[in-house]
Structures are given as structure tokens and as C-alpha cells.
N, C-alpha and C positions, 0 to 999 in steps of 0.2 A: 504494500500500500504506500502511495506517497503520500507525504508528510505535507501540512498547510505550510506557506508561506508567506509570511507578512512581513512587510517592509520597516524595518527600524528608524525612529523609537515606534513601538506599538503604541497602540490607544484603543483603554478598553472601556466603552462609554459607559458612563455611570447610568443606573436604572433613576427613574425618577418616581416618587411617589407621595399624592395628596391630600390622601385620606385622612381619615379620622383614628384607623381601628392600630394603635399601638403594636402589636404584634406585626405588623403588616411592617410599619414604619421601623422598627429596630431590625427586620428580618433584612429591608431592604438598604439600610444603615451596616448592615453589620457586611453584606454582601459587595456595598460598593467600598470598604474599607478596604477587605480583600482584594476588589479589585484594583486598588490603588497598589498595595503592597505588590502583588504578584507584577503591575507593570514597572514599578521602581525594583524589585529583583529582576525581571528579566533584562530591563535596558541598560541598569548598570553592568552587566553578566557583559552583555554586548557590548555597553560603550570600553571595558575593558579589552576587550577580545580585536587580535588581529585580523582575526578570520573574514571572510566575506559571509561566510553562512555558518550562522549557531543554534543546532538543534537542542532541543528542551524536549523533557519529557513531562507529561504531567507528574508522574509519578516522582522525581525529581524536584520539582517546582514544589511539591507537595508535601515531600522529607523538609528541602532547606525551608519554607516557611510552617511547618508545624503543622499543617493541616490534610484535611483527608482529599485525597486523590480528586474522591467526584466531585468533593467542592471545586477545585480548582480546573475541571472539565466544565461543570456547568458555567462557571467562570466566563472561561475562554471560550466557550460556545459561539460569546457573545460577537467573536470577533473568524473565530477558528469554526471545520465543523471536522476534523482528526479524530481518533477515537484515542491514541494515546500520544500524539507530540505537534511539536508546531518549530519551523523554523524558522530564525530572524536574519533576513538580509540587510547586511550594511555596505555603505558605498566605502571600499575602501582606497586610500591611493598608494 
């Protein structure tokens, strides 16, 4: 299977939500913090990195920030549709 590839820095849009029902709003709170962490891990990873192309696993992504795998699939869903990794292309010279 090939791997998704997204163009470096990624960007994982944040959900938005206007309700009322609390549960709703921390779930979605708590999801777009994640999503924040997991694109400041991967772009740092990148803007480190020589390479033109840096594969990430979820599973990976999901050790170094402490969380469970699917989270970080449903995550990147948002942007990826892989079932286990996504690649970052950088322009390098």
C-alpha cells in the first residue's frame, strides 16, 4: 500500500464546535489539543530532518506522544486517509 503524502509543514485543521452540551465541547477541546501536539511533533521531526521525505507511523507518533494509536489515526484522518502512516515532503536544497 502507498503511504499518504503531505506537503511540509502539515496542517491539521482544528474541529470547531458551538454548542451548548459540555461533553461535546471538552471532547472537541481535548481533540484539537492533540491535534496541535501531533503537528508540532511531526514538523519539528521534519524541520530537523535532511531528508526530502519523512515517513511517520501512526503507531510511532503515538508511542512518542503518549497516546493511543486510533487516537492519533482518527486525528490525521482529518488530513490523511492511510490506514497506518503518512509521509512528509520537504523542499530541500
Amino acid at each position: 500500500m502507498i503511504n499518504e503524502m503531505l506537503q511540509y509543514p502539515i496542517q491539521i485543521p482544528l474541529k470547531q464546535y458551538n454548542g451548548n452540551n459540555e461533553t461535546t465541547k471538552i471532547r472537541y477541546r481535548e481533540d484539537n489539543e492533540l491535534a496541535r501536539k501531533i503537528m508540532k511533533y511531526i514538523n519539528d521531526e521534519v524541520s530537523l530532518s535532511t531528508e526530502k521525505y519523512n515517513t511517520f507511523s501512526y503507531r510511532s507518533i503515538a508511542q512518542e506522544l503518549g497516546v493511543m494509536e486510533t487516537t492519533v489515526k482518527k486525528i490525521i484522518r482529518r488530513i490523511a486517509f492511510q490506514q497506518t502512516e503518512i509521509t512528509v515532503i520537504k523542499d530541500v536544497d
